[in-house]
C-alpha positions as CSV (number, residue, x, y, z in Angstrom):
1,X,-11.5,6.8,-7.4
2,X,-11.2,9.5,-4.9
3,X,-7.4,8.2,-4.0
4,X,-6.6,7.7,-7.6
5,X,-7.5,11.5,-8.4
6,X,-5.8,12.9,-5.2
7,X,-2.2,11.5,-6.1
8,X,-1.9,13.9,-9.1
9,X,-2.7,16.9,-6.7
10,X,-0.6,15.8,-3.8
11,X,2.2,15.7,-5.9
12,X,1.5,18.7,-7.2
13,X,0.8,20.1,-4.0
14,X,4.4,19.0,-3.2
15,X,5.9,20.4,-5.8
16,X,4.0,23.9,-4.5
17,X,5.6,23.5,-0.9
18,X,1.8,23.5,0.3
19,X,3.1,20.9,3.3
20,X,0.1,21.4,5.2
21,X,-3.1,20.8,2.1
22,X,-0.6,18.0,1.4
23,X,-1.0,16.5,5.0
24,X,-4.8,16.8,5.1
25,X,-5.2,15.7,1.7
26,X,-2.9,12.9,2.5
27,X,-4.6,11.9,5.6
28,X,-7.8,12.1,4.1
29,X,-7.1,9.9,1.3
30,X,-5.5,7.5,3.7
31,X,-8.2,7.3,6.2
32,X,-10.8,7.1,3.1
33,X,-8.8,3.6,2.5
34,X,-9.6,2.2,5.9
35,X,-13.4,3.6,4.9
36,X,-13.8,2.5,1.4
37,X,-12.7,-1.2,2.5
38,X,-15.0,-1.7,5.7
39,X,-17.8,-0.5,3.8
40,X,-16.8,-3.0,1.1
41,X,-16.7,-5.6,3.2
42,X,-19.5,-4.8,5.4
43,X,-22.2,-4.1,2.4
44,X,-20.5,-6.9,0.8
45,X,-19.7,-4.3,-1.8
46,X,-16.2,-6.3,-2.5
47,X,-15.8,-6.9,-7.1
48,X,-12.8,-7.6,-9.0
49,X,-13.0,-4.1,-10.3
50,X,-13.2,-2.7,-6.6
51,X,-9.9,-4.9,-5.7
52,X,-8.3,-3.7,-8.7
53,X,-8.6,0.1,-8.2
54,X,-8.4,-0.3,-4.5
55,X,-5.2,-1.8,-5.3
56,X,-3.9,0.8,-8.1
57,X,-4.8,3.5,-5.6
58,X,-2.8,1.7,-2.9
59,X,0.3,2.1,-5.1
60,X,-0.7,5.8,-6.1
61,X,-1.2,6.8,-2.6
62,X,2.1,5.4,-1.0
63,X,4.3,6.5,-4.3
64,X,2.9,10.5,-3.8
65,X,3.5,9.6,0.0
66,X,7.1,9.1,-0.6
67,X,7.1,11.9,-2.8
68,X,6.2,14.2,0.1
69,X,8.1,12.8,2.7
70,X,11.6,13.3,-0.3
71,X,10.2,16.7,-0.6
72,X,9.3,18.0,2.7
73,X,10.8,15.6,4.9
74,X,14.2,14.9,3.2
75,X,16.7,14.5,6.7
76,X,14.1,11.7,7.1
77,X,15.0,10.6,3.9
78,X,19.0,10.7,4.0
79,X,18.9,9.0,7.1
80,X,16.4,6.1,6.6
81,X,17.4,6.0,2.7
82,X,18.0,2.1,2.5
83,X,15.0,1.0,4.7
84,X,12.5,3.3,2.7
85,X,14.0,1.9,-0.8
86,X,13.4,-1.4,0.5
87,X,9.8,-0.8,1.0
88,X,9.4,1.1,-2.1
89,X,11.4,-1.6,-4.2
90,X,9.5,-4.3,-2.5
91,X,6.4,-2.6,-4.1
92,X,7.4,-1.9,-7.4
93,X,9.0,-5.4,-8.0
94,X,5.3,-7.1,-6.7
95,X,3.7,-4.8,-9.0
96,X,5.8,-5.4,-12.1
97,X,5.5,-9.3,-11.5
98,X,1.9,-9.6,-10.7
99,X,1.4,-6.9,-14.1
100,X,4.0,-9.8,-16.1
101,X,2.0,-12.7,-14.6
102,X,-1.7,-11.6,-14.5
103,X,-2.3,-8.4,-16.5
104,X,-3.2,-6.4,-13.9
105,X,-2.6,-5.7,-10.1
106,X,-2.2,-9.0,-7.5
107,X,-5.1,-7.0,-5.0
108,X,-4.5,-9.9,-2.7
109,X,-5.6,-8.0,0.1
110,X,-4.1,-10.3,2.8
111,X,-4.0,-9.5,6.6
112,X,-0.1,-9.1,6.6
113,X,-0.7,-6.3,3.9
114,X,-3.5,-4.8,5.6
115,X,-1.6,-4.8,8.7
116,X,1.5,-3.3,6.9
117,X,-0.9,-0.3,5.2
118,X,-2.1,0.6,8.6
119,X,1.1,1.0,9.9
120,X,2.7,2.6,6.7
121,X,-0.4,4.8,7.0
122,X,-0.4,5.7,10.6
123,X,3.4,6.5,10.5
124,X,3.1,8.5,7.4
125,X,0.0,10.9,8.7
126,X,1.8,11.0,11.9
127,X,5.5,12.1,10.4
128,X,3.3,15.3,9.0
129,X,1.0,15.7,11.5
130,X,3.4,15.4,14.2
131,X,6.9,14.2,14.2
132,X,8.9,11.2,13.0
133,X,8.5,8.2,15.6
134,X,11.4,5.7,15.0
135,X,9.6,2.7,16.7
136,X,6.4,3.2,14.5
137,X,8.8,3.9,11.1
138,X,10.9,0.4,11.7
139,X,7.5,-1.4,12.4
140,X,6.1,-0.4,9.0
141,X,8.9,-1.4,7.3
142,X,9.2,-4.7,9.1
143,X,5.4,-5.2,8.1
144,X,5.8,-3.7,4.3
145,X,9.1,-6.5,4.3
146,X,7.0,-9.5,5.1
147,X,4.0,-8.7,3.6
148,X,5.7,-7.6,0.6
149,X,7.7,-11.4,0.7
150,X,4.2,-13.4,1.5
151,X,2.9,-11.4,-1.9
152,X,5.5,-12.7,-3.8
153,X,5.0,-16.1,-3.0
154,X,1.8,-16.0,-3.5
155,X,2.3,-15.2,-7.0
156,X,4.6,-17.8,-7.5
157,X,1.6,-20.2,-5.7
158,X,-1.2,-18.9,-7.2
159,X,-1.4,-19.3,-11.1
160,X,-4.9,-17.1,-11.5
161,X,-5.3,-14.0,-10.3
162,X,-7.5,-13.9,-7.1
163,X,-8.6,-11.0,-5.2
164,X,-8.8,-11.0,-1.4
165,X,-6.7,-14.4,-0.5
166,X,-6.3,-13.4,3.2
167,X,-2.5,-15.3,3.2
168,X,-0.2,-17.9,2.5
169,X,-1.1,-19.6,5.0
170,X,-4.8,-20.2,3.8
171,X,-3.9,-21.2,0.1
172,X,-1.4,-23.8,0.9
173,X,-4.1,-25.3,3.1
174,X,-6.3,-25.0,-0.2
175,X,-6.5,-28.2,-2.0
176,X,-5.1,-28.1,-5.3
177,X,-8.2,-28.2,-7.5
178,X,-9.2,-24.6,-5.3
179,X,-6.0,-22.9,-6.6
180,X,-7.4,-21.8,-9.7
């Protein structure tokens, strides 16, 4: 809930030119991400309603990222234009398919996602903490790319929603009867 009520204020933070509450409040709500899901997972605190707002915060978070980096960051931007629009386009296209197909949000959760939001994340807090890192920006798009194409297939294999799927890889090894 925490990440769903800071995207409001960061983007209104943004729109105040407060770059630096932005980053903290950015960084906080990204590190309370990596939080909120190991203590899900490790007080086996995981529900469909946790997956779904994990998930709608997720989206929330990276769209008032992308706000900040257009409106304090913009030669980033310009330059990286195409790869960022890929990520971002990626995103909203899952979204509107897994909202048409389910109802809701896919939340699969699987490692390739998990791997691409660390990255996403780590790049992000470090483009305004620090600097922007080329190496670290091209590997979170790689990773948003794939993860973003294993999530669309996995709508197209799974016909139920289903939180928390790991991968592809594990539901084609499903039998069929567990795809439900």
């Amino acid at each position: 809930m925490a990440r769903l009520l800071a995207a409001p204020v960061l983007v209104g933070l943004a729109l105040s030119h407060y770059e630096r509450t932005f980053t903290w409040l950015l960084i906080a709500a990204l590190a309370s991400d990596i939080l909120d899901g190991w203590i899900a997972r490790r007080f086996k605190l995981q529900s469909r309603l946790g997956a779904m707002l994990d998930s709608a915060a997720d989206v929330t978070t990276l769209l008032s990222a992308a706000f900040g980096i257009a409106v304090f960051h913009p030669a980033v931007w310009r330059e990286h234009e195409l790869a960022i629009e890929l990520v971002l386009g990626g995103w909203i296209i899952e979204c509107a398919l897994a909202l048409l197909r389910y109802g809701c949000l896919s939340s699969f959760h699987t490692y390739a996602s998990k791997a691409a939001g660390y990255a996403l994340g780590f790049f992000v807090a470090t483009l305004f903490a620090i600097s922007f890192i080329g190496w670290l920006f091209y590997l979170a798009v790689a990773l948003s790319v794939l993860s973003t194409a294993e999530e669309l297939l996995l709508l197209w294999q799974l016909p139920a929603w289903r939180a928390n799927v790991r991968g592809l890889w594990w539901v084609v090894r499903e039998a069929p009867s567990n795809r439900q």
